[in-house]
C-alpha positions as CSV (number, residue, x, y, z in Angstrom):
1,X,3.7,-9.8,-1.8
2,X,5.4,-13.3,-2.7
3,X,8.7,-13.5,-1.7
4,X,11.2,-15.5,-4.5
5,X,9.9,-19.2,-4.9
6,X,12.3,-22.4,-6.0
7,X,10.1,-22.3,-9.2
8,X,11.3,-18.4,-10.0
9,X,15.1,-19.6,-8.8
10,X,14.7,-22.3,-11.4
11,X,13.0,-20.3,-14.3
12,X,16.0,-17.4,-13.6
13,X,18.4,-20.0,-13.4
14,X,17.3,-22.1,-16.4
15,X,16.6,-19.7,-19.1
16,X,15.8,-20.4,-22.4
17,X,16.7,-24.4,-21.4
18,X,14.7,-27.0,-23.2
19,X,11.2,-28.0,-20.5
20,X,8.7,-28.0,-23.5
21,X,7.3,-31.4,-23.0
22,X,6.8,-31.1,-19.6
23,X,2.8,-29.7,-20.3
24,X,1.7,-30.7,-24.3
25,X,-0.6,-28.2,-26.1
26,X,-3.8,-28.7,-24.4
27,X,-7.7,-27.7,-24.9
28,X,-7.1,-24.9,-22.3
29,X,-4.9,-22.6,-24.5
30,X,-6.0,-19.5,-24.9
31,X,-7.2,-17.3,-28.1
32,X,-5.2,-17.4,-31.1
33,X,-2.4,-14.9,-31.6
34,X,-2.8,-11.7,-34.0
35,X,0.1,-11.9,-36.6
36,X,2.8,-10.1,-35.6
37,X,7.0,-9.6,-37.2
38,X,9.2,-12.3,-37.5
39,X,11.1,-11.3,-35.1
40,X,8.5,-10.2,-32.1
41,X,7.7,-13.6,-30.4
42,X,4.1,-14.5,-29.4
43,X,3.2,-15.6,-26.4
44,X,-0.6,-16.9,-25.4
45,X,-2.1,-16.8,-22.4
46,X,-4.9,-20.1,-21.3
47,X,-6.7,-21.4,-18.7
48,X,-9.7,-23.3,-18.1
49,X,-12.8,-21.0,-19.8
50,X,-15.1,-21.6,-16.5
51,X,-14.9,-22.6,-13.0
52,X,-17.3,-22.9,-10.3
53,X,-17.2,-22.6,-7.0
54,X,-18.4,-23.6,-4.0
55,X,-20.9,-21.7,-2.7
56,X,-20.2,-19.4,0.9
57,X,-20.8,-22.0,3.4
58,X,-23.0,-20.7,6.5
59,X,-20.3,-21.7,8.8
60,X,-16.7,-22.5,8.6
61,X,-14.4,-22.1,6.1
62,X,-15.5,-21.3,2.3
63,X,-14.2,-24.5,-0.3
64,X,-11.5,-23.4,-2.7
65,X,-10.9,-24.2,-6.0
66,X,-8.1,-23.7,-8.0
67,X,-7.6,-22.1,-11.7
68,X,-4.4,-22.7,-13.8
69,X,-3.2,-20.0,-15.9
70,X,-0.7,-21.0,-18.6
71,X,1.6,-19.6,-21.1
72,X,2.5,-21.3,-24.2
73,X,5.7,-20.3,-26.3
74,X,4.7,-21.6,-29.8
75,X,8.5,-21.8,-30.9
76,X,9.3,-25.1,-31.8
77,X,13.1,-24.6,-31.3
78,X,13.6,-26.0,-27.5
79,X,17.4,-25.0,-27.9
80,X,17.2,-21.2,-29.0
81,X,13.3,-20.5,-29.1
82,X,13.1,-19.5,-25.3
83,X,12.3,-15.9,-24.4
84,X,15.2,-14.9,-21.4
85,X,14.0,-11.7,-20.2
86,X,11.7,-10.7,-17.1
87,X,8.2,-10.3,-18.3
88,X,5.0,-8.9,-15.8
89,X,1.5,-10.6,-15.9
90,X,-1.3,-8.3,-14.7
91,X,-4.8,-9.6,-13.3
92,X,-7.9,-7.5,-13.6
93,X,-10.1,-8.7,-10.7
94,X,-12.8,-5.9,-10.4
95,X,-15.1,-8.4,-12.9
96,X,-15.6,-11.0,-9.7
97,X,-15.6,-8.3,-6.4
98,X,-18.4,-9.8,-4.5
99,X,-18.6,-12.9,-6.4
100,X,-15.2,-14.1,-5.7
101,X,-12.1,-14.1,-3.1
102,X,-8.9,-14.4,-5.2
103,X,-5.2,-15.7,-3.7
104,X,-1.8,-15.9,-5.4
105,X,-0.7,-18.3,-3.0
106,X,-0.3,-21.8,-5.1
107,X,3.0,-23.3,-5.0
108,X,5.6,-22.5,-7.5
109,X,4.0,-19.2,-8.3
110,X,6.5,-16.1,-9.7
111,X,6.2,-13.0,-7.5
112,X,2.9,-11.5,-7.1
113,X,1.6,-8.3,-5.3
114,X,-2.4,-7.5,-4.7
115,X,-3.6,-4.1,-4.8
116,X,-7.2,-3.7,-4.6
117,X,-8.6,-5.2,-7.7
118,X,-5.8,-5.5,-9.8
119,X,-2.6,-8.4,-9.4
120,X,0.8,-7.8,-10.9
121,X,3.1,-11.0,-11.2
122,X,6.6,-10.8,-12.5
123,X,9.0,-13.5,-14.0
124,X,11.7,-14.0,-16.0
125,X,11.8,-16.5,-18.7
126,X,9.4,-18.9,-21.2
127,X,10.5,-21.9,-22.8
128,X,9.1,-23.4,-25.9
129,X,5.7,-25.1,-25.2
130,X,3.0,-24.8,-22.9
131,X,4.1,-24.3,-19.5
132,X,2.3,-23.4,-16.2
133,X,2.3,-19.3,-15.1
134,X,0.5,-18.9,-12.5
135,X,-2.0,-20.5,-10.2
136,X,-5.4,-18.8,-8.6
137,X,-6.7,-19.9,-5.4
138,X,-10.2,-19.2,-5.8
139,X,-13.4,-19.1,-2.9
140,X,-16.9,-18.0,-3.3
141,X,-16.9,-14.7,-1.6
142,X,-19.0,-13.7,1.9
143,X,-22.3,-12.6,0.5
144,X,-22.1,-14.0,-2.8
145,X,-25.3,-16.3,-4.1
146,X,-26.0,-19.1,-6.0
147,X,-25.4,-18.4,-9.8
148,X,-23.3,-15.0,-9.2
149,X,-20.9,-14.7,-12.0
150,X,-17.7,-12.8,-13.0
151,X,-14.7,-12.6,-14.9
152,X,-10.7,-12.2,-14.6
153,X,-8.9,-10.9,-17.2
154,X,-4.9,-11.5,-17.9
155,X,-2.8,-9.3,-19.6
156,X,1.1,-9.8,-20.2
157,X,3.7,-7.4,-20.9
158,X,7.4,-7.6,-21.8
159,X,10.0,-5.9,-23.8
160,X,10.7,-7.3,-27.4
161,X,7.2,-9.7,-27.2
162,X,3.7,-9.9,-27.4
163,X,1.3,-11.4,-25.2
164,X,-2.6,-12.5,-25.9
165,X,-4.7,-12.2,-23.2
166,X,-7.5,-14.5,-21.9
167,X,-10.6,-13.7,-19.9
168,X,-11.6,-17.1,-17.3
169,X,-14.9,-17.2,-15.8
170,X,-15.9,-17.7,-12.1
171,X,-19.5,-19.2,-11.4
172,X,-21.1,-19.8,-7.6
173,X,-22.2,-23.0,-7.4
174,X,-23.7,-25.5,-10.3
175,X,-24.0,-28.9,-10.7
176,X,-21.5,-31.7,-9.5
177,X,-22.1,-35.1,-11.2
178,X,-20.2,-37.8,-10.0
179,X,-20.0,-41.4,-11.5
180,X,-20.8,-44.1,-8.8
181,X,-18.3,-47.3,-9.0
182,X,-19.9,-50.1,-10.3
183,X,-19.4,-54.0,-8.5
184,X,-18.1,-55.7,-11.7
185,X,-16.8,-59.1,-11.6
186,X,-13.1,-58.7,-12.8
187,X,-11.9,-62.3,-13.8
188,X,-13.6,-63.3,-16.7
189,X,-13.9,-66.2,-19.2
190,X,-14.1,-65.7,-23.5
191,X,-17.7,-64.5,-24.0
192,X,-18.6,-63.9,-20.7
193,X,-21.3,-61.4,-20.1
194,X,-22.6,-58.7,-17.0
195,X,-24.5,-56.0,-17.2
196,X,-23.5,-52.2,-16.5
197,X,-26.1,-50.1,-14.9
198,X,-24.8,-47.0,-15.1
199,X,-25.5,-45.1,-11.8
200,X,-24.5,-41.5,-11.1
201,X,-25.7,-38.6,-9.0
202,X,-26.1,-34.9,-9.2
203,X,-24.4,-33.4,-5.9
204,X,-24.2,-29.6,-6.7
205,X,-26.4,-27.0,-5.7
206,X,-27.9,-26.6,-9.1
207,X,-29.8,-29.0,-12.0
208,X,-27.7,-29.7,-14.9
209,X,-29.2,-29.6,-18.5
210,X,-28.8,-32.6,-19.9
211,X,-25.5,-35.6,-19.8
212,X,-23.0,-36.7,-21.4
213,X,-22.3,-40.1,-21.2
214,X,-18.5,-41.6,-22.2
215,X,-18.2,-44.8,-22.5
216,X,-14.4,-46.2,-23.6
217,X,-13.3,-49.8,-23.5
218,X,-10.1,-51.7,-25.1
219,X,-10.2,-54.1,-27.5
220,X,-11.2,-57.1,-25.8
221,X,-14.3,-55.7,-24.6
222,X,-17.7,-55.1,-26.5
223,X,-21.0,-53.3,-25.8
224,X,-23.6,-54.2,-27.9
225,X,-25.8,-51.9,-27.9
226,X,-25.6,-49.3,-30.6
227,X,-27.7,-46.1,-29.1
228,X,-29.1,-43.9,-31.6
229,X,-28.6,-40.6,-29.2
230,X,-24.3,-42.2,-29.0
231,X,-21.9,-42.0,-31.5
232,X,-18.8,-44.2,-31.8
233,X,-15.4,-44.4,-32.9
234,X,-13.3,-47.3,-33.5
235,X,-9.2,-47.7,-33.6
236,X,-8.2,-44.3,-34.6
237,X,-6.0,-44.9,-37.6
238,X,-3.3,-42.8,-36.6
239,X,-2.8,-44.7,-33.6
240,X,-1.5,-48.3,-34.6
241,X,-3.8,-50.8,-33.5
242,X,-4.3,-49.4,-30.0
243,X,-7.5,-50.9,-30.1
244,X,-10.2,-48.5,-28.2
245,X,-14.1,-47.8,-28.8
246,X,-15.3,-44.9,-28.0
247,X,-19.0,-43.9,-27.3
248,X,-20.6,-40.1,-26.8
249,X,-23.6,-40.4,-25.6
250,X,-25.9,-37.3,-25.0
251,X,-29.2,-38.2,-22.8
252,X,-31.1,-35.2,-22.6
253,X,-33.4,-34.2,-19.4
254,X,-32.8,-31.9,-16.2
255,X,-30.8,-33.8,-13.5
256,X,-32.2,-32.4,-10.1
257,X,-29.5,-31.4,-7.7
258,X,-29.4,-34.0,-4.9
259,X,-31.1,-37.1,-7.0
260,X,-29.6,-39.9,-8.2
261,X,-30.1,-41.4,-11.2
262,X,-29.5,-45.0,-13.6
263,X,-30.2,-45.8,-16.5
264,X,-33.7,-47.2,-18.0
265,X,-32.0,-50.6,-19.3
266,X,-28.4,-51.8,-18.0
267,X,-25.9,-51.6,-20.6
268,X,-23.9,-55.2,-21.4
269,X,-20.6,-55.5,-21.1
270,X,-19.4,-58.7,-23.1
271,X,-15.5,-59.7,-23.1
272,X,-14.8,-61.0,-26.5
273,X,-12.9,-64.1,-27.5
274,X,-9.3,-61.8,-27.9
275,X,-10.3,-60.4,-24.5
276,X,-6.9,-60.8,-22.1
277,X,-6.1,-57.2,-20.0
278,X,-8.5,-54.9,-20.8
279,X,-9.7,-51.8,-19.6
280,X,-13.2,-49.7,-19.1
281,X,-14.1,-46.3,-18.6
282,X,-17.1,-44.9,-18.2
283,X,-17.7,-40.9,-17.2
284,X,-20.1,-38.7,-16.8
285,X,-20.3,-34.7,-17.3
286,X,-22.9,-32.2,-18.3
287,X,-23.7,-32.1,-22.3
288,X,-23.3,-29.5,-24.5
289,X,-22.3,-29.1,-27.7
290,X,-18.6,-28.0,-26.8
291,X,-18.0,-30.1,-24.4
292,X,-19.2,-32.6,-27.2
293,X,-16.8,-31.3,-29.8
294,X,-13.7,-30.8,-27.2
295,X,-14.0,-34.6,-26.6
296,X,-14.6,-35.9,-30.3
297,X,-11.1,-34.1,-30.8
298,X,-11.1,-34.8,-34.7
299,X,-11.9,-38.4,-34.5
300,X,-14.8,-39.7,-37.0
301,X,-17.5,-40.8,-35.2
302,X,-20.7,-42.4,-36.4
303,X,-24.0,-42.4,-35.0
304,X,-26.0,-45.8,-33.7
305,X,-28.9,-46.7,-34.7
306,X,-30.5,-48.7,-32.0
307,X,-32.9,-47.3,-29.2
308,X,-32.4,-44.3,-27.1
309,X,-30.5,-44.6,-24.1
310,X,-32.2,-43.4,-21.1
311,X,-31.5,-42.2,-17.0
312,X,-34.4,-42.3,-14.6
313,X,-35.5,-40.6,-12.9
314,X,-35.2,-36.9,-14.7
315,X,-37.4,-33.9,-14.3
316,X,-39.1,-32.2,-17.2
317,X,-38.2,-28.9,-18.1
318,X,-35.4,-26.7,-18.5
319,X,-32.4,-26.3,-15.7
320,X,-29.7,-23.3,-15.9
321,X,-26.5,-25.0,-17.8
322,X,-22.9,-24.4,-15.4
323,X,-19.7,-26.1,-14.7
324,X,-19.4,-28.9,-12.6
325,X,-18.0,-28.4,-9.0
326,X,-16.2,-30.9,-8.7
327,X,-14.7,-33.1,-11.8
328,X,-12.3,-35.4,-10.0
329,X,-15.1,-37.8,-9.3
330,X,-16.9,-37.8,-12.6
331,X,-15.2,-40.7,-13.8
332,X,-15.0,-44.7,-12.7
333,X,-12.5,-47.1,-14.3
334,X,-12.8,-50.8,-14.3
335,X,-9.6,-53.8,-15.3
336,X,-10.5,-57.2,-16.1
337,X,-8.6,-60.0,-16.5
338,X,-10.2,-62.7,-19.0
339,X,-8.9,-66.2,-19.3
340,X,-7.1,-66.4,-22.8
341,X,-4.2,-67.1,-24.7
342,X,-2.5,-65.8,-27.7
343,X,0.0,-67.8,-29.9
344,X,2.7,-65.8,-31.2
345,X,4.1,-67.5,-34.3
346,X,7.8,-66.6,-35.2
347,X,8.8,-66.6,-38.9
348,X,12.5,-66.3,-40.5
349,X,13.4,-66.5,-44.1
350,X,15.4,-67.6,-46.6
351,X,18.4,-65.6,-48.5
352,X,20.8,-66.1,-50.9
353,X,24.3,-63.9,-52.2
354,X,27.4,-64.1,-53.0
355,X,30.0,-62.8,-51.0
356,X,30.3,-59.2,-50.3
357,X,26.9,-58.6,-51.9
358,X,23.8,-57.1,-49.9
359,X,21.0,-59.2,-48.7
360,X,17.7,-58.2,-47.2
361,X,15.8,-60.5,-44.8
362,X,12.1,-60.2,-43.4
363,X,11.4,-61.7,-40.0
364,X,9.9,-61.3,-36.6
365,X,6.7,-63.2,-35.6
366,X,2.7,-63.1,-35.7
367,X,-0.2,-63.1,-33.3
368,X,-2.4,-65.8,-34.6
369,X,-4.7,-65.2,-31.5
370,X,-7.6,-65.6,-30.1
371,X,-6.7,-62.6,-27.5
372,X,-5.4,-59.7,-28.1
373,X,-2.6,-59.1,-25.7
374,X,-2.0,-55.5,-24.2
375,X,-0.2,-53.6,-21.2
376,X,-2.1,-50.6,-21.2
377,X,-2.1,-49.7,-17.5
378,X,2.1,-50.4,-17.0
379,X,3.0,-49.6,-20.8
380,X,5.5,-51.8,-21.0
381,X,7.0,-53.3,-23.9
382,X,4.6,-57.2,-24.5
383,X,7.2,-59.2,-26.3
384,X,11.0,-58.9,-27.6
385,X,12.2,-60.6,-30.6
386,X,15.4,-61.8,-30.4
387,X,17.8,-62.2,-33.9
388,X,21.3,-64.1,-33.7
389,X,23.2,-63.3,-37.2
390,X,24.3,-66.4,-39.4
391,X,27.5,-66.9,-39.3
392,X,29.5,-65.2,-42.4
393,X,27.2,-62.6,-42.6
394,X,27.2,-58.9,-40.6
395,X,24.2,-56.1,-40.2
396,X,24.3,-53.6,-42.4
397,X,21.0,-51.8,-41.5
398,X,18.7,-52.5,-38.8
399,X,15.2,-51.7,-38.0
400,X,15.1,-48.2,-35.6
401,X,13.4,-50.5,-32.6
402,X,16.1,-53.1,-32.4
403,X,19.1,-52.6,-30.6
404,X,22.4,-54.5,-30.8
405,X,24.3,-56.5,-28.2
406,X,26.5,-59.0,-27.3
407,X,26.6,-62.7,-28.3
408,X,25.2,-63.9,-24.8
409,X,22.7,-61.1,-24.8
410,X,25.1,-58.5,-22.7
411,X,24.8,-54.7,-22.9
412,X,26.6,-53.7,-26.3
413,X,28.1,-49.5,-26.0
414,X,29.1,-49.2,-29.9
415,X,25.6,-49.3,-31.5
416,X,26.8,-48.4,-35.2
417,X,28.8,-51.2,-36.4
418,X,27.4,-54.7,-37.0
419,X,26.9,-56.5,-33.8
420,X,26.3,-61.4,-33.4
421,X,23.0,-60.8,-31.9
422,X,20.0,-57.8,-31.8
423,X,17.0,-57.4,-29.2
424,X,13.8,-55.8,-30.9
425,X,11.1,-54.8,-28.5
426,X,7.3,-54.8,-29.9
427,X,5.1,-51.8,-28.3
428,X,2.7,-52.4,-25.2
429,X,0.1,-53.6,-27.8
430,X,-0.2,-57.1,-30.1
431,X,-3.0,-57.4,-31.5
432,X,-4.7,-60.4,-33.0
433,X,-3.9,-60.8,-36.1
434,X,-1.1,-58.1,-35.4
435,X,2.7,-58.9,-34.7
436,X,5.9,-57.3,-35.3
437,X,7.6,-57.2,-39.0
438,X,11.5,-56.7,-38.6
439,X,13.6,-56.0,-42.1
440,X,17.5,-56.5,-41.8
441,X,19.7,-55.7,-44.6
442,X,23.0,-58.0,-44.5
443,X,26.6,-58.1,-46.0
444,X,27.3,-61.2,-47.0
445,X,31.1,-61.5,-45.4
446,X,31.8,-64.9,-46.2
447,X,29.6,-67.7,-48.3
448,X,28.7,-69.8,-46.5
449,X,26.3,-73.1,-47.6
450,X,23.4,-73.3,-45.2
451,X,24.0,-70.9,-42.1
452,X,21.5,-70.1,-40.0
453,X,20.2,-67.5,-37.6
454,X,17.8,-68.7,-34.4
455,X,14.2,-65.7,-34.7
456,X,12.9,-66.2,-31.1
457,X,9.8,-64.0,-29.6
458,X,10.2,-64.6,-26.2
459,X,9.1,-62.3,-23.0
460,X,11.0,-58.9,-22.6
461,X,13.1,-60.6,-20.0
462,X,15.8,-62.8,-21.1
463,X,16.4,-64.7,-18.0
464,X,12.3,-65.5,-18.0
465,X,12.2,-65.9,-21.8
466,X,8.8,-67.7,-21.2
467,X,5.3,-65.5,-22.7
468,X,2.9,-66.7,-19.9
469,X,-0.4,-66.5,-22.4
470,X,1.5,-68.1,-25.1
471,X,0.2,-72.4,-24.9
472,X,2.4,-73.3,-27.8
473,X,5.8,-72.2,-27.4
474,X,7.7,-74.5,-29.7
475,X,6.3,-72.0,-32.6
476,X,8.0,-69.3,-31.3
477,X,11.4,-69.9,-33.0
478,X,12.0,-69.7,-36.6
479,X,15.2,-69.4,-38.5
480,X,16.8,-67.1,-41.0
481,X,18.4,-69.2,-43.5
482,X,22.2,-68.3,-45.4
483,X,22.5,-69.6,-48.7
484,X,20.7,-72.6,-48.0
485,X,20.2,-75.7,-50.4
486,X,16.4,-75.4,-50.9
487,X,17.0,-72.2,-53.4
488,X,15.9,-69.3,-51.5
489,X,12.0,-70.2,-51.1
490,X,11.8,-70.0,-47.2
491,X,10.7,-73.9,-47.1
492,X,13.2,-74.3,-44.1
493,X,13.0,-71.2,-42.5
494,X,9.5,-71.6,-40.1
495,X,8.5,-71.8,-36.8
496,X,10.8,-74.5,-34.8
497,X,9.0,-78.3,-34.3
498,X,11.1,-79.7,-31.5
499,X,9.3,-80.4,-28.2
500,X,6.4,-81.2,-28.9
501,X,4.3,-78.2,-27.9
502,X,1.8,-77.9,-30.7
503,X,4.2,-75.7,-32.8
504,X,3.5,-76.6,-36.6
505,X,6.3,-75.0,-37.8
506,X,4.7,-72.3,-39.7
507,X,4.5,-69.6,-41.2
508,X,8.1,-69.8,-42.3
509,X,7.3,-66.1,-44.1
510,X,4.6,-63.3,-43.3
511,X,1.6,-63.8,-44.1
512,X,0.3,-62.4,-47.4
513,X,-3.2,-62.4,-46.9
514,X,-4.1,-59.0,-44.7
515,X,-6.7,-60.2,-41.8
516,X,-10.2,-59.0,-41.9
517,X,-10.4,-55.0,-41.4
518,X,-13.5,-55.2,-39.9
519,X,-12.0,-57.8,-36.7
520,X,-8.0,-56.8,-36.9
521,X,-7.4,-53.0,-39.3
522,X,-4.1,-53.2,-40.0
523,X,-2.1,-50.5,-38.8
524,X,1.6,-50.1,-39.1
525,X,4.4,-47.5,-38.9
526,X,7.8,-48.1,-41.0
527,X,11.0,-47.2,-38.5
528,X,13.6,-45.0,-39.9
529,X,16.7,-47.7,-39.9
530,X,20.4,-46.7,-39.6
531,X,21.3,-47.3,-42.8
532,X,18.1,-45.8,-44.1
533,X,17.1,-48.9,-46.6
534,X,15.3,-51.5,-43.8
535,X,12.3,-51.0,-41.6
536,X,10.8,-52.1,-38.5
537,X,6.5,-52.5,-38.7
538,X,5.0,-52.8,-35.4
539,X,1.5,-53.8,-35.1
540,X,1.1,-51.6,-31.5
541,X,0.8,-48.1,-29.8
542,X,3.9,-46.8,-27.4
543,X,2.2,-45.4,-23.8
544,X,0.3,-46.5,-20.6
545,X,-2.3,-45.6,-18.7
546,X,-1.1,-44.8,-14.8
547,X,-2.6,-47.3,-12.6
548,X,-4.5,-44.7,-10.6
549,X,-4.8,-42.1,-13.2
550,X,-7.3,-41.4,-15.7
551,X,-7.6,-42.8,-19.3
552,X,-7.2,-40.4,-22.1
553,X,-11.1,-40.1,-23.7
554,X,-10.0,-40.8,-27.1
555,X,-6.7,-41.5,-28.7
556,X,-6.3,-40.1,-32.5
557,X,-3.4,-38.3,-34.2
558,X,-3.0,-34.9,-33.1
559,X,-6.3,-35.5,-30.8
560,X,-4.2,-38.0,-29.1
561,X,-1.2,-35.1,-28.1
562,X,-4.3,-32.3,-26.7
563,X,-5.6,-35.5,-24.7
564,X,-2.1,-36.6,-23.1
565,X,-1.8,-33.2,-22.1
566,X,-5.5,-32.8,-20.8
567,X,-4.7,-35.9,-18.7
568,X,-1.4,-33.9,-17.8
569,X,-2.9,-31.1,-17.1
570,X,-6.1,-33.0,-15.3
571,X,-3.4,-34.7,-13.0
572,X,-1.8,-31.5,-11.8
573,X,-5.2,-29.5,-11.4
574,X,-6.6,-32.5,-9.3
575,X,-3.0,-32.5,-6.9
576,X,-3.6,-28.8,-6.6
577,X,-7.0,-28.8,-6.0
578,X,-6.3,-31.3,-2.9
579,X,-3.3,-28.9,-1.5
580,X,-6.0,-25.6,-1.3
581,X,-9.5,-28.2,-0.4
């Protein structure tokens, strides 16, 4: 039996305290919940449907795997929606005697007692969200062959809930496809071309049935090759100008344990003229149609209409479809860094009131390209527009994203009355053509004939205001002009001219004409404001890819939340898996 754990000590001490967050809903839930009263809560029970496992090695010690089981808490109220009593977990494992060995010995695990064929867990308490119960350590068992298969069933039990139980399956052995890292040059120049010959290799101790092929790059990067057996999706709308292709691509054929395999022409990777940072992934699993659907995740895709992409060499006939053995190495990344620059154009504007009346002013600043600039590894914020109030007026609203501080730039406590100067960060993504649209609603305190407020975009640092990519930086201050003598038409509200930098001095409004949906889709999302009358529009997507981790497959409304928590999920499985390996 498990003694207490710090993970029990915390769940006992913790209650029904807010920790939904800390795993999203996720792909591995289990089976939907029956309806049940109002008041008898509903928990689910999940887990990965499949795992395989290493098959009884002839000497030494058999290769674990682990299998996650979760709980999800569908409440939505993180303050009062937790379930504070003990509740008991019970694992049926007479489905995999002889097939498998199964432990209860993963960190963090609630109390748990083997007898026989049957495993009883108990805890007490379940937040809101899905959260991590308990974890299997799981062996091929002494005798057990290649292609044995059972099951473990979960059952919960607790006064005053209901729990849904999920059945996971155990498989020995099957295929284990790992992606081989390809020698890319890194540092590129605008339309700068290599080829991609996808190379992978079938480790496992059985043939898999068929690939999938992912292929995901940012925005600055283009493949142009459009497969007829891949389909393709294209800046998710429900992600703001994130800027991500995505390809499926399914090439059929039985992939021989032990070969390798590359395909029959290399694929091209091109970096565009708005390359700058970009980013490409390209994995590798076994095809079917779920694994298909899991990763499509709701987003449209469209089918090519090229050739067919191929791998050589591949066997005729049929193999026996399984789960891969390993898929920590099924995936390569690749960064490039492609020598570009973006100009981001400031632009202020031109009001007019009398005193103690409202005015509303439109400003921030524009990408006017070529690259597209994003931070997608580090997430962090690529530009700050920076607002100094004329003098005689005051803020009455501001945009959500800005926040107010001193006249020298200084940390400001009070955020609710009107502040001399306001910092508003963009997202980790500009695109071309993108920028960030800023609406400030201001009281007219005194009238005043001609005051003016400096609009700078400058780097997220204000002691290094400089953007490095940006050539022309004379264009990245504009002005917001007071009751100025040219009437209110913006004519003296653009970009600043002085030093000589190439700045033109315009736009000195937004741009009315939208830019071409087929090279920048517009994509913006209005900011709730304090006062509830101005908005913020930012032309970018919040969140970064860890610098070791693994990009999400495909980034699309609520796709985007069951991918984040796959990642989650795929981060903790792999940390586990290399604790019981």
């Amino acid at each position: 039996m498990t003694r207490s754990t710090p993970r029990t000590v915390l769940h006992r001490a913790a209650g029904s305290f807010a920790a939904a967050g800390l795993l999203a809903a996720a792909s591995l839930a289990g089976a939907a919940a029956p309806a049940q009263a109002a008041d008898t809560p509903v928990f689910t029970l999940g887990g990965p449907a499949e795992t395989a496992l290493h098959p009884y090695p002839a000497s030494g010690k058999p290769k674990s795997s682990t299998v996650g089981i979760s709980l999800n808490n569908p409440s939505e109220d993180e303050e009062n929606g937790g379930f504070g009593g003990d509740y008991t977990l019970t694992f049926d494992l007479s489905g995999v005697a002889g097939v498998a060995d199964v432990k209860f010995e993963g960190e963090g695990n609630p109390d748990c007692e083997v007898t026989g064929t049957k495993a009883v867990c108990e805890d007490w308490g379940i937040w809101p969200g899905l959260q991590d119960a308990v974890d299997l350590v799981v062996t091929a068992a002494d005798g057990s062959e290649n292609g044995d298969s059972g099951t473990i069933k979960v059952t919960g039990r607790a006064d005053g809930a209901t729990f849904t139980p999920f059945t996971t399956r155990l498989t020995v052995g099957g295929p284990d496809l790992v992606m081989e890292q390809l020698p890319f040059k890194t540092e590129l120049t605008p339309g700068e071309k290599q080829q991609a010959p996808i190379t992978f290799a079938n480790r496992g101790t059985r043939d898999a049935d068929g690939v999938l092929l992912t292929l995901r790059y940012s925005r600055g990067l283009d493949i142009p090759q459009r497969y007829s057996n891949c389909e393709y999706t294209v800046d998710d709308p429900d992600l703001h100008n994130f800027g991500w292709t995505t390809a499926l691509c399914s090439v059929e054929g039985a992939f021989e344990a032990g070969a390798t395999y590359t395909l029959a022409t290399p694929l091209t990777l091109e970096a565009t003229e708005r390359a700058y940072y970009d980013t490409f992934l390209y994995r590798i699993q076994e095809d079917s149609a779920a694994q298909r659907t899991a990763l499509r995740a709701g987003a449209p895709f469209e089918r090519g209409t090229g050739g067919v992409l191929k791998a050589v060499p591949a066997k005729k006939g049929a193999a026996a479809r399984s789960t891969d053995l390993d898929p920590y190495d099924n995936q390569q990344e690749a960064d490039f860094r492609t020598e570009n620059t973006a100009d981001f154009v400031a632009y202020g504007d031109d009001v007019a009131g009398s005193e103690g009346s409202f005015v509303t002013a439109d400003l921030g600043f524009r990408n006017e390209g070529p690259a597209w600039i994003g931070h997608i590894r580090s997430g962090e914020d690529v530009a700050t527009v920076d607002f100094t109030v004329p003098q005689g007026a005051s803020v009455a609203t501001k945009p959500e994203s800005c926040r107010a501080v001193t006249a020298d730039g200084e940390y400001r406590e009070n955020q609710d009355t009107p502040a001399p100067r306001y910092f508003c960060n963009t997202s980790m993504t500009v695109r071309d053509g993108g920028g960030l649209d800023l609406r400030f609603e201001l009281r007219v305190d005194k009238a005043m004939v001609g005051a003016s407020g400096a609009v700078t975009v400058r780097n997220t640092w204000l002691q290094n205001p400089k953007l490095p990519f940006d050539p022309k930086p004379a264009n990245n201050t504009a002005y917001l002009i007071l009751n100025g003598e040219g009437g209110g038409d913006g004519s003296d509200s653009g970009g600043a001219t002085e030093g000589g930098d190439g700045g033109s001095g315009e736009p000195s409004s937004p741009p009315t004409s939208a830019p071409d949906p087929e090279e920048s889709p517009s994509g913006a999302s209005a900011s709730t404001t304090s006062g509830g009358s101005s908005s913020g529009t930012a032309t970018g997507s919040g969140g970064g890819l860890a610098s070791t981790g693994s990009v999400a497959l495909i980034a699309s409304g609520t796709a985007a939340a069951a991918l984040a928590a796959g990642l989650v999920l795929f981060t903790a499985a792999r940390r586990r898996a290399a604790r019981h390996s």
